[in-house]
PyMOL Python script that loads the backbone (N, CA, C, O; Angstrom):
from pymol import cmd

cmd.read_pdbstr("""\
ATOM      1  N   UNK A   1      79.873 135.289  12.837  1.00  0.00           N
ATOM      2  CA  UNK A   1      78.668 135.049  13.606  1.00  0.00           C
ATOM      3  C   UNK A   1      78.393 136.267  14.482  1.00  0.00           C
ATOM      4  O   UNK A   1      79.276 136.862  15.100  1.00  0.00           O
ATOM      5  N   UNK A   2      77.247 136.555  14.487  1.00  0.00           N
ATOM      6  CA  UNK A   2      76.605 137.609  15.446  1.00  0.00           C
ATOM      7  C   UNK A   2      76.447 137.308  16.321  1.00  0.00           C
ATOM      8  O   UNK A   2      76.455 136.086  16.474  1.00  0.00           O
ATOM      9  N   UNK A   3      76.219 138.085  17.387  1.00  0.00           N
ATOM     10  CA  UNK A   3      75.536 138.495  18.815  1.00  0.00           C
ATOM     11  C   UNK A   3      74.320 138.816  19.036  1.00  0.00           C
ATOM     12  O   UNK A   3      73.837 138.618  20.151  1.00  0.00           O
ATOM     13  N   UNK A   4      73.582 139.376  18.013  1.00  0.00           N
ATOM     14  CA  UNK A   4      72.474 139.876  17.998  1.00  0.00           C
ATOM     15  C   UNK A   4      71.415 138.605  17.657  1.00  0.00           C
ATOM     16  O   UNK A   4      71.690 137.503  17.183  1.00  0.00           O
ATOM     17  N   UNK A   5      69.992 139.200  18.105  1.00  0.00           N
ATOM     18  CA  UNK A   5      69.064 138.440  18.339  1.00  0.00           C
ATOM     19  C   UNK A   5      68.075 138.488  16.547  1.00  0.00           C
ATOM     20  O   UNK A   5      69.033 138.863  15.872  1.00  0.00           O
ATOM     21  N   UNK A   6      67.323 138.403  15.885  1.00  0.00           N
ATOM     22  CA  UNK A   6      66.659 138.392  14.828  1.00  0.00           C
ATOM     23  C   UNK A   6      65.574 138.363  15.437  1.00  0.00           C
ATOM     24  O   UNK A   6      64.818 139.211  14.962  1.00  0.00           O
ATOM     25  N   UNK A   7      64.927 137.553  16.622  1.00  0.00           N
ATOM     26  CA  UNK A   7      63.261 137.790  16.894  1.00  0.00           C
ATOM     27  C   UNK A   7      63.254 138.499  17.916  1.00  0.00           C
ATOM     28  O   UNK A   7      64.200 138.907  18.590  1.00  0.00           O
ATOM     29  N   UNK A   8      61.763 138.700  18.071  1.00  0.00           N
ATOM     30  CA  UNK A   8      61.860 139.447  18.618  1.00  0.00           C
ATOM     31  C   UNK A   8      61.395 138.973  20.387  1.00  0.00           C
ATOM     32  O   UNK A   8      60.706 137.954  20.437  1.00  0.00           O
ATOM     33  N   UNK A   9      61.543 139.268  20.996  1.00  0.00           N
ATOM     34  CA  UNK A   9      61.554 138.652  22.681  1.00  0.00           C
ATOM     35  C   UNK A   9      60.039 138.644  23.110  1.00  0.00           C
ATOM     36  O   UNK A   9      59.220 139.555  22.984  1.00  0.00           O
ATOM     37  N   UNK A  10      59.880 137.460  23.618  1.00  0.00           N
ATOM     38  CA  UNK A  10      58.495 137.743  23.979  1.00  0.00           C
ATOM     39  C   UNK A  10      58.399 138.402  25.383  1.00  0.00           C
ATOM     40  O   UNK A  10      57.485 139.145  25.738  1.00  0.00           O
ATOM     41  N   UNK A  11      59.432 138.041  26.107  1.00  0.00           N
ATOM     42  CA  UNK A  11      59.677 138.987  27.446  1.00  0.00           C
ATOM     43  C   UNK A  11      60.528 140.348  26.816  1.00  0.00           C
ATOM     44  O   UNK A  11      61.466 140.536  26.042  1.00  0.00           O
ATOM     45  N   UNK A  12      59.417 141.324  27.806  1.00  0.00           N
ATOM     46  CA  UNK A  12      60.153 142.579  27.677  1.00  0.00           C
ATOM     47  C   UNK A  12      60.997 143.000  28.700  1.00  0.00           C
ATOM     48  O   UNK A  12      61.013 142.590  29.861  1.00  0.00           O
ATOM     49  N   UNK A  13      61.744 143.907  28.149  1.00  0.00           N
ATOM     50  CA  UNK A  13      62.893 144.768  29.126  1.00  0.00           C
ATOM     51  C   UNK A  13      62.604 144.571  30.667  1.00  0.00           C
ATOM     52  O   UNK A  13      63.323 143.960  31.458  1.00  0.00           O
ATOM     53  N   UNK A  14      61.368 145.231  30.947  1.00  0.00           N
ATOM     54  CA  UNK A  14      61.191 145.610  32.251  1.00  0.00           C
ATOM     55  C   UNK A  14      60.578 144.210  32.889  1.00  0.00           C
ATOM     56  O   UNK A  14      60.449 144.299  34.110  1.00  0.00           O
ATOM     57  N   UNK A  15      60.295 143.324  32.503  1.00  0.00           N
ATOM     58  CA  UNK A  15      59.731 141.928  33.031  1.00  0.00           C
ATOM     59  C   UNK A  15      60.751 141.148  32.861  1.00  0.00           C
ATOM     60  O   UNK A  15      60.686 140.067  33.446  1.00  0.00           O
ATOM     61  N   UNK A  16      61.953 141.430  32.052  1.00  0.00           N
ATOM     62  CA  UNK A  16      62.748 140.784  32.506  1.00  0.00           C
ATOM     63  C   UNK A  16      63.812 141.235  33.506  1.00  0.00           C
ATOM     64  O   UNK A  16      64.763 140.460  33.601  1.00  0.00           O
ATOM     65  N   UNK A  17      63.848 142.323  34.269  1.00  0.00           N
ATOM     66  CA  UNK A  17      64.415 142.956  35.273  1.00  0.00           C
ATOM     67  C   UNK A  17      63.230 142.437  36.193  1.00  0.00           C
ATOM     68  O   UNK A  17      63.645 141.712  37.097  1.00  0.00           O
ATOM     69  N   UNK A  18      61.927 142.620  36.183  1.00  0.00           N
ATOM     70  CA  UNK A  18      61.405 142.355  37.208  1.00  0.00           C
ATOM     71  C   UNK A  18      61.420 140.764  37.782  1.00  0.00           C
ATOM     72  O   UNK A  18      61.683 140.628  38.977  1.00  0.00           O
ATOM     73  N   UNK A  19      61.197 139.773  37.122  1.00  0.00           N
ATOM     74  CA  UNK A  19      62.081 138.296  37.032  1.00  0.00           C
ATOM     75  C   UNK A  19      62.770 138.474  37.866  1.00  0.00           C
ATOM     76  O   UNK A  19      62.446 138.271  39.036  1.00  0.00           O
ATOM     77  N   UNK A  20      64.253 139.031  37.398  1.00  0.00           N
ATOM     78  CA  UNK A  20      65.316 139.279  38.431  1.00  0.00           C
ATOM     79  C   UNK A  20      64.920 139.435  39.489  1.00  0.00           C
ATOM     80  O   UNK A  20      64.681 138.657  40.413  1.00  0.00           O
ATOM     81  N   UNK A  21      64.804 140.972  39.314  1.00  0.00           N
ATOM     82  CA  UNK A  21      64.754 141.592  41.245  1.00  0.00           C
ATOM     83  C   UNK A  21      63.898 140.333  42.046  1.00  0.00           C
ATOM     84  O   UNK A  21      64.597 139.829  42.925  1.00  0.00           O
ATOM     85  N   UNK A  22      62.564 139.737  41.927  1.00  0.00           N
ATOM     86  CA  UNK A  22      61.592 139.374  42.043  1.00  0.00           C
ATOM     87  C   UNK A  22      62.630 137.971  43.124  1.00  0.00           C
ATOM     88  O   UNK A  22      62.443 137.656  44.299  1.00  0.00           O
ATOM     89  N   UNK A  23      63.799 137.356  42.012  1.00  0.00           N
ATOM     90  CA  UNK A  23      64.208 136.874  42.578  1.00  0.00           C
ATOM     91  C   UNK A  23      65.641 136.964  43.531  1.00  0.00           C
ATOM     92  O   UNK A  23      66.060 136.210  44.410  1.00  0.00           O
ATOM     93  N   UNK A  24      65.961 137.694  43.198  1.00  0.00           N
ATOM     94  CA  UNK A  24      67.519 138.164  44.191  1.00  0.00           C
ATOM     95  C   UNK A  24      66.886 138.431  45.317  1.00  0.00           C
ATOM     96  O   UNK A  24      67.361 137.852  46.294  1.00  0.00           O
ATOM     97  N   UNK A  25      65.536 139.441  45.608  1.00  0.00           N
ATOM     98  CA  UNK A  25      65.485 140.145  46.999  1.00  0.00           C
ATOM     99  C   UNK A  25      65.190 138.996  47.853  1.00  0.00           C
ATOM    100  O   UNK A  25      64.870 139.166  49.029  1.00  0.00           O
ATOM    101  N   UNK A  26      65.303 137.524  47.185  1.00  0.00           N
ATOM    102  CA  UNK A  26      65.332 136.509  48.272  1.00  0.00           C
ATOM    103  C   UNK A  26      66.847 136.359  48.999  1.00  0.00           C
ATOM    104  O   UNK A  26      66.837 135.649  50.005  1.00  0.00           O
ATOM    105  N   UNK A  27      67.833 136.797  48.709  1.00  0.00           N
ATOM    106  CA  UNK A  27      68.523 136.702  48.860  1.00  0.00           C
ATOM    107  C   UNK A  27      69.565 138.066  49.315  1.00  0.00           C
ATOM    108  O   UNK A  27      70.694 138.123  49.803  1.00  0.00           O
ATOM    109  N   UNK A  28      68.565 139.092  48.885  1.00  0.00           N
ATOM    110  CA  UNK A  28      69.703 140.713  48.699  1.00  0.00           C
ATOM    111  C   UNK A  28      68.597 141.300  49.684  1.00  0.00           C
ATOM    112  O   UNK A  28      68.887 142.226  50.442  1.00  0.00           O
ATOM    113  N   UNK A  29      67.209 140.691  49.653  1.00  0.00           N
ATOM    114  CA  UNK A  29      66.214 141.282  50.519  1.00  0.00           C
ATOM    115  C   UNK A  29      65.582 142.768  49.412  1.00  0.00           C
ATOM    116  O   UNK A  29      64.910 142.504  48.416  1.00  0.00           O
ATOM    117  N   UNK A  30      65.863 144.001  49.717  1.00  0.00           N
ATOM    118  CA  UNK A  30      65.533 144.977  49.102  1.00  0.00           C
ATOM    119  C   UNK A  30      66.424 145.671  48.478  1.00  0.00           C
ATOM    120  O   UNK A  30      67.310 146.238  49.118  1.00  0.00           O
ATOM    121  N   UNK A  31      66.341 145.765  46.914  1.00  0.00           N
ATOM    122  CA  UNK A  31      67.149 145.990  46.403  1.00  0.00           C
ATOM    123  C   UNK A  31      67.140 147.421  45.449  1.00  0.00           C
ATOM    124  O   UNK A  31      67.944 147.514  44.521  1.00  0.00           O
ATOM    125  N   UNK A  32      66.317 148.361  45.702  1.00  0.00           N
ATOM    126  CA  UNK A  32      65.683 149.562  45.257  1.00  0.00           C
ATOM    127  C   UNK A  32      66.246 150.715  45.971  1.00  0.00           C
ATOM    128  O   UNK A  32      65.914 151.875  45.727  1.00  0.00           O
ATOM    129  N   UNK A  33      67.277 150.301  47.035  1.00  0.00           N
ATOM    130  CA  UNK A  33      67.592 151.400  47.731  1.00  0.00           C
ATOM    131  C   UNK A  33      68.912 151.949  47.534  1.00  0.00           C
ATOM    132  O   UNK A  33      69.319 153.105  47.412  1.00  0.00           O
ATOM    133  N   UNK A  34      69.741 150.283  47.535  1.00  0.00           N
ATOM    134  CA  UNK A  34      71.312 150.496  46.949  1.00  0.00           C
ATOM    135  C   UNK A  34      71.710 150.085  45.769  1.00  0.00           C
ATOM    136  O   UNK A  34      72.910 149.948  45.533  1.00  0.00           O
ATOM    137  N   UNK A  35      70.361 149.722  44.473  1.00  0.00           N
ATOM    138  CA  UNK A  35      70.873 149.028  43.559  1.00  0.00           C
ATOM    139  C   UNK A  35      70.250 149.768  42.310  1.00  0.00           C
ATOM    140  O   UNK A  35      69.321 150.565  42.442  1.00  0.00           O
ATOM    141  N   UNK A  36      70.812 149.459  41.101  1.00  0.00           N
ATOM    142  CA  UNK A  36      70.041 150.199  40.074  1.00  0.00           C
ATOM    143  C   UNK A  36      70.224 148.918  39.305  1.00  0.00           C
ATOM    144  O   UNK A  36      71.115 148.082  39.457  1.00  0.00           O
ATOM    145  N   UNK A  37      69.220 148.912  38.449  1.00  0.00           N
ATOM    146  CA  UNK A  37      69.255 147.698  37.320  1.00  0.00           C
ATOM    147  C   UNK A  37      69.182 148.434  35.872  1.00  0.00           C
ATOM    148  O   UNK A  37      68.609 149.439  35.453  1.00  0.00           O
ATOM    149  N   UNK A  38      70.402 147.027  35.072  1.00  0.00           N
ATOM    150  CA  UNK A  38      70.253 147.369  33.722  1.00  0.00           C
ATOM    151  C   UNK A  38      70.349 146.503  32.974  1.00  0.00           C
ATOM    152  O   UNK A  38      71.206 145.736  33.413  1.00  0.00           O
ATOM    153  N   UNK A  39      69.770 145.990  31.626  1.00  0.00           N
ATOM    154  CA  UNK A  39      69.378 145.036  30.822  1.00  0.00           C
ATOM    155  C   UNK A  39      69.519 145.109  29.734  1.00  0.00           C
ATOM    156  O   UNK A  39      69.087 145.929  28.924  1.00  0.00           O
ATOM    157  N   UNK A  40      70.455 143.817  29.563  1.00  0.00           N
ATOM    158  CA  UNK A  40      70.800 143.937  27.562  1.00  0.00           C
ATOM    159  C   UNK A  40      70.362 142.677  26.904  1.00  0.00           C
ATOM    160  O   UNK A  40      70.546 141.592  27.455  1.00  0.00           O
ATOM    161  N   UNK A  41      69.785 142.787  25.733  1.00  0.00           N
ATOM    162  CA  UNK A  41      68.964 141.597  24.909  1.00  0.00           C
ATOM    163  C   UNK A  41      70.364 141.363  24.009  1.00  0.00           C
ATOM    164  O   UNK A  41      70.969 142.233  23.381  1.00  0.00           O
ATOM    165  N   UNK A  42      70.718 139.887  24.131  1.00  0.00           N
ATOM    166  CA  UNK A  42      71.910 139.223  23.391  1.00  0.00           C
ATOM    167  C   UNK A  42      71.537 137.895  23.002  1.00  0.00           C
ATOM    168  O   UNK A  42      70.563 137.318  23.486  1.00  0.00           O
ATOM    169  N   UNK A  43      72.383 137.343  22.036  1.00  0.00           N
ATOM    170  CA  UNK A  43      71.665 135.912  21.274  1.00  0.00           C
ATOM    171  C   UNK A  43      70.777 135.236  22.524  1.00  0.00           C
ATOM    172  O   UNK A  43      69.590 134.941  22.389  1.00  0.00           O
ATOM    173  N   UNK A  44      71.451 135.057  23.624  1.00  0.00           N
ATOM    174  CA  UNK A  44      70.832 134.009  24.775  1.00  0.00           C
ATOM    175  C   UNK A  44      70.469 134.596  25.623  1.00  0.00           C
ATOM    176  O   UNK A  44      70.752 134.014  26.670  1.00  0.00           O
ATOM    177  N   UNK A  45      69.851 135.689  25.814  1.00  0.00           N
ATOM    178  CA  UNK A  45      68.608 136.234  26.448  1.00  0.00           C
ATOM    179  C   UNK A  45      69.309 137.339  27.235  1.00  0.00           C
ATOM    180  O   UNK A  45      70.520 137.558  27.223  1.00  0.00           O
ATOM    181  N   UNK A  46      68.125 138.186  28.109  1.00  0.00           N
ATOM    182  CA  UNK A  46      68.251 138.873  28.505  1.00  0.00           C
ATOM    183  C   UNK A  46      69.661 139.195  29.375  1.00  0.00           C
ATOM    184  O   UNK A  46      69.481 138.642  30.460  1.00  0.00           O
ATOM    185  N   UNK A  47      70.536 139.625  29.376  1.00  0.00           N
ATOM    186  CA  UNK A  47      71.584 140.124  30.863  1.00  0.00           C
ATOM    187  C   UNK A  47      70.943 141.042  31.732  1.00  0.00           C
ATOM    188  O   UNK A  47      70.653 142.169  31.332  1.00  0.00           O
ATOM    189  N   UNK A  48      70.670 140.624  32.998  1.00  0.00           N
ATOM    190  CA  UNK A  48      70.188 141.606  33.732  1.00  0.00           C
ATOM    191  C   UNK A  48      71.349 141.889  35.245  1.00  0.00           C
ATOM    192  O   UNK A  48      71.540 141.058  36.133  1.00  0.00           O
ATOM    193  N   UNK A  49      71.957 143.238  35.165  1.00  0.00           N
ATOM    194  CA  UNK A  49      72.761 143.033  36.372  1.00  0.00           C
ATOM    195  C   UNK A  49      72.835 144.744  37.048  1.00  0.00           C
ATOM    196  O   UNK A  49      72.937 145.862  36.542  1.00  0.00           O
ATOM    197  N   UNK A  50      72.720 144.199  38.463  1.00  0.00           N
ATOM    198  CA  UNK A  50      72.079 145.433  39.731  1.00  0.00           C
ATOM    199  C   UNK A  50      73.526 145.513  40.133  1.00  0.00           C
ATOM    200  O   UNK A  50      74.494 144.754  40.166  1.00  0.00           O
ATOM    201  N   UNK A  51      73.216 146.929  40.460  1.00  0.00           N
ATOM    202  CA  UNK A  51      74.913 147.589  40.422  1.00  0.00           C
ATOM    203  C   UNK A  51      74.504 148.718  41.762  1.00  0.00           C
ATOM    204  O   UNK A  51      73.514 149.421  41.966  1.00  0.00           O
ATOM    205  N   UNK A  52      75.806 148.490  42.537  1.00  0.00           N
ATOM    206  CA  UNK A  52      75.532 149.013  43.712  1.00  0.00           C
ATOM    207  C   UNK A  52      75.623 151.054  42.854  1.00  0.00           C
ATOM    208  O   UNK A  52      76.319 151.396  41.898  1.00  0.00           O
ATOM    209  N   UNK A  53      74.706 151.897  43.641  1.00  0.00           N
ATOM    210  CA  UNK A  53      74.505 152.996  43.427  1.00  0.00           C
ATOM    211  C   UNK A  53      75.932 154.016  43.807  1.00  0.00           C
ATOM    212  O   UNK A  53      76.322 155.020  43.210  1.00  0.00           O
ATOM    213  N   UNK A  54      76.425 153.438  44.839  1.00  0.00           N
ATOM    214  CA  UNK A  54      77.081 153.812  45.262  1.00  0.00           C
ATOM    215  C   UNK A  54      78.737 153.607  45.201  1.00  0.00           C
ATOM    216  O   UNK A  54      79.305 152.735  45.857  1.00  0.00           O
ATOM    217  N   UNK A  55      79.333 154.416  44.436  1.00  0.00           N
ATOM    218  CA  UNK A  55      80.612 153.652  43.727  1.00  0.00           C
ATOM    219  C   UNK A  55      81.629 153.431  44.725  1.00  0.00           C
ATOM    220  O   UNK A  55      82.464 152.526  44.739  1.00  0.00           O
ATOM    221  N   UNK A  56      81.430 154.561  45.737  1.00  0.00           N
ATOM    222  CA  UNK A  56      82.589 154.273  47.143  1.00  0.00           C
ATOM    223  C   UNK A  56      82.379 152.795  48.214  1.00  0.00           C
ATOM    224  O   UNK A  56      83.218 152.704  49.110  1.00  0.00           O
ATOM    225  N   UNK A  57      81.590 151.970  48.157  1.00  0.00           N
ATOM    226  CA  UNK A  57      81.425 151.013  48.516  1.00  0.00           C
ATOM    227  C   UNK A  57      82.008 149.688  47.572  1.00  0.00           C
ATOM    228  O   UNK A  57      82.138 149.605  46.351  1.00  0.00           O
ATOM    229  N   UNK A  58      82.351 148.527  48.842  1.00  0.00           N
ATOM    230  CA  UNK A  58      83.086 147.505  47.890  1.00  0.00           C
ATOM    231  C   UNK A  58      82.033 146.637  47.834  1.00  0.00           C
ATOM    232  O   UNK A  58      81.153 146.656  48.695  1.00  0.00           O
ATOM    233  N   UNK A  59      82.027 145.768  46.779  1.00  0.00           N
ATOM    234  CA  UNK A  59      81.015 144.950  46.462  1.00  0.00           C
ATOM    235  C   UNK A  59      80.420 144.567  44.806  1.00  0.00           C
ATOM    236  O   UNK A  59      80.983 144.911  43.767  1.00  0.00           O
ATOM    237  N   UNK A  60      79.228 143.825  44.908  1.00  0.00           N
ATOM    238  CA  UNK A  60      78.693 144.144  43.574  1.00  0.00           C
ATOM    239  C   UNK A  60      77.292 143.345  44.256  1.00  0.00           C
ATOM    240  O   UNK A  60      77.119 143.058  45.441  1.00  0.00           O
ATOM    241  N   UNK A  61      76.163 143.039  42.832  1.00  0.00           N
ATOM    242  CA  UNK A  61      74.960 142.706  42.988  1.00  0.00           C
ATOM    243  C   UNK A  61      74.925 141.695  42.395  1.00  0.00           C
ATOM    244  O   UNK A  61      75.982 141.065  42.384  1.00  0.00           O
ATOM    245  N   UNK A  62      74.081 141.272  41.871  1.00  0.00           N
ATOM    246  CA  UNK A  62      73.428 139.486  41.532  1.00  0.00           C
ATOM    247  C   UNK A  62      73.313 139.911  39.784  1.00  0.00           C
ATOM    248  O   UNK A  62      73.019 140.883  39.088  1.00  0.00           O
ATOM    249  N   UNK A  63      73.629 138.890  39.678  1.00  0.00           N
ATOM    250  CA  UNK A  63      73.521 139.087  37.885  1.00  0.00           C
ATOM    251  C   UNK A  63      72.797 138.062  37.403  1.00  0.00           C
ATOM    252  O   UNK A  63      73.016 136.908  37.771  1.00  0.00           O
ATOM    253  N   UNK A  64      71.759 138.406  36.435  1.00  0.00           N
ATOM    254  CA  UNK A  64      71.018 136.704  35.778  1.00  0.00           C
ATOM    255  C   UNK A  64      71.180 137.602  34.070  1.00  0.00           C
ATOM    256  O   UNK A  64      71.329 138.711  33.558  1.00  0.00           O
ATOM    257  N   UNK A  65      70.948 135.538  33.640  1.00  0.00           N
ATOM    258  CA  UNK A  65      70.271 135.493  32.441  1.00  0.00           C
ATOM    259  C   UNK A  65      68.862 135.098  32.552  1.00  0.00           C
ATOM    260  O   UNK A  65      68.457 134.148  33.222  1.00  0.00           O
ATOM    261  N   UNK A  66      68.174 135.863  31.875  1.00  0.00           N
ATOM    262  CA  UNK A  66      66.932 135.352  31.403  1.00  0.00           C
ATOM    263  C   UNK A  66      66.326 135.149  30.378  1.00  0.00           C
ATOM    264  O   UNK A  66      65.937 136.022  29.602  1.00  0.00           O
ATOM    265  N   UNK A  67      66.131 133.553  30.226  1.00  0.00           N
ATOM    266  CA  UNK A  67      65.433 133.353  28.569  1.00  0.00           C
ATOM    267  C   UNK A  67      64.438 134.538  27.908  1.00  0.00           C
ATOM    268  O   UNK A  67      63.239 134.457  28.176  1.00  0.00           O
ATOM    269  N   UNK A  68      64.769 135.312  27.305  1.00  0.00           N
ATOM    270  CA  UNK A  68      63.632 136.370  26.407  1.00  0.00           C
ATOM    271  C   UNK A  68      62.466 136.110  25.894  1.00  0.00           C
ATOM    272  O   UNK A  68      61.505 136.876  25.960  1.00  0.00           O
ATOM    273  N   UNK A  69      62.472 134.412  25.048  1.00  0.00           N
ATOM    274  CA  UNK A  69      61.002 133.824  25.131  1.00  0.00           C
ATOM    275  C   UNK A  69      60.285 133.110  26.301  1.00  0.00           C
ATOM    276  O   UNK A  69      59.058 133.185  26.235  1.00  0.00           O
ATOM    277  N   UNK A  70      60.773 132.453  27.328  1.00  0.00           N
ATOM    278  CA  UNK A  70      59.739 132.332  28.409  1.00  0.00           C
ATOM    279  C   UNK A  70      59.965 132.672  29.755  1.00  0.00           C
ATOM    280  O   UNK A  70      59.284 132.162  30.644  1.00  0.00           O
ATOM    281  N   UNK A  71      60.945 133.565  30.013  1.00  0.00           N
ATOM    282  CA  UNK A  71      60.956 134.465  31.105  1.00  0.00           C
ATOM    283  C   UNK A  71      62.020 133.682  32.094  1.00  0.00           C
ATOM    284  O   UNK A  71      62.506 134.381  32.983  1.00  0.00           O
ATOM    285  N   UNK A  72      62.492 132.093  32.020  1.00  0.00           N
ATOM    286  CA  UNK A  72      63.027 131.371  33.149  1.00  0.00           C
ATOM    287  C   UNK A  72      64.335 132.100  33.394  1.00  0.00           C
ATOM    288  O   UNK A  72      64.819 132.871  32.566  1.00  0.00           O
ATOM    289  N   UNK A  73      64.724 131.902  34.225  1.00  0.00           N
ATOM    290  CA  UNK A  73      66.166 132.399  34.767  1.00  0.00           C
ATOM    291  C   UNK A  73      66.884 130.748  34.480  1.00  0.00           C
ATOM    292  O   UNK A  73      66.654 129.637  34.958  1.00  0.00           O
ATOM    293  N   UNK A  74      67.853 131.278  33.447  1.00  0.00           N
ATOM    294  CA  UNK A  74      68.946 130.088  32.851  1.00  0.00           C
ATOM    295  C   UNK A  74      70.223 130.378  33.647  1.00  0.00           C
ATOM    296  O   UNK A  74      71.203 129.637  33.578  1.00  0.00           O
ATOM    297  N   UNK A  75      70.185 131.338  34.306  1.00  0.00           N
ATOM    298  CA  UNK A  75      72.104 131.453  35.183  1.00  0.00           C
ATOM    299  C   UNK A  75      71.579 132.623  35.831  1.00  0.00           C
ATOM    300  O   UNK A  75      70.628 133.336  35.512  1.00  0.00           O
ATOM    301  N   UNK A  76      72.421 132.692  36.854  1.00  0.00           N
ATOM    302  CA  UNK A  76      72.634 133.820  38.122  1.00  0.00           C
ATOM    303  C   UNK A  76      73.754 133.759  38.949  1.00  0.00           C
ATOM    304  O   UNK A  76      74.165 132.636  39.237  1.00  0.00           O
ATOM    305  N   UNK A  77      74.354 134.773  39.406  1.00  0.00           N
ATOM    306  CA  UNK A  77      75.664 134.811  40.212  1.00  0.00           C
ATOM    307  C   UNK A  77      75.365 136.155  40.906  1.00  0.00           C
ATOM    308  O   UNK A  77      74.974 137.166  40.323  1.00  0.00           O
ATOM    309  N   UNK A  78      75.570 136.049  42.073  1.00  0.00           N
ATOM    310  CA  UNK A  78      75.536 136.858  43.179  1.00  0.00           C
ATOM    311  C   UNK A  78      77.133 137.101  43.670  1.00  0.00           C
ATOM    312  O   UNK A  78      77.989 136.266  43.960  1.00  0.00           O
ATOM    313  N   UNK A  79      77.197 138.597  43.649  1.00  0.00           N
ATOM    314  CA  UNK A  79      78.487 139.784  44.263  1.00  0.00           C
ATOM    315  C   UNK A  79      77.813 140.074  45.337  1.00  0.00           C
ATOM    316  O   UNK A  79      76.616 140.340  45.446  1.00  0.00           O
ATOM    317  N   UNK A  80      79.071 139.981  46.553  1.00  0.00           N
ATOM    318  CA  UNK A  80      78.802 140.751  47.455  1.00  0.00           C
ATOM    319  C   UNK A  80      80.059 141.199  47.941  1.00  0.00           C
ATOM    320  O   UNK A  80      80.110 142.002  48.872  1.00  0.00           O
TER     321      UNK A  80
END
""", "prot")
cmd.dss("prot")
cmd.show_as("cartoon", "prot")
cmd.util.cbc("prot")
cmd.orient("prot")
């Protein structure tokens, strides 16, 4: 069995990072200053997870899934 997806996502890359951020900075507040985001399309949707910029700091950022066909956030876990 694969990992990979066969259709194709109706949410794209960057809308599904924006999803995210859209919703963590309720919680992380602003997240453009110490965070970088990156996104991988897998059988069950998007992985989207913000990674502190800064490697000498302890911590981490908020991680979601997001469904690829209708954009919902199915899981999230927040590092701090």
């Amino acid at each position: 069995m694969t990992n990979e997806r066969t259709d194709k996502p109706a949410i794209k890359i960057d809308r599904a990072i924006e999803i995210a951020r859209d919703d963590a900075q309720k919680v992380y507040r602003d997240l453009s200053s110490d965070y970088y985001a990156s996104a991988a399309l897998a059988a069950d949707g998007w992985h989207v997870q913000f990674q502190l910029k800064d490697i000498k700091v302890n911590g981490g950022g908020p991680y979601y899934l997001i469904d690829a066909q209708s954009g919902a956030i199915c899981a999230k876990r927040y590092e701090q």
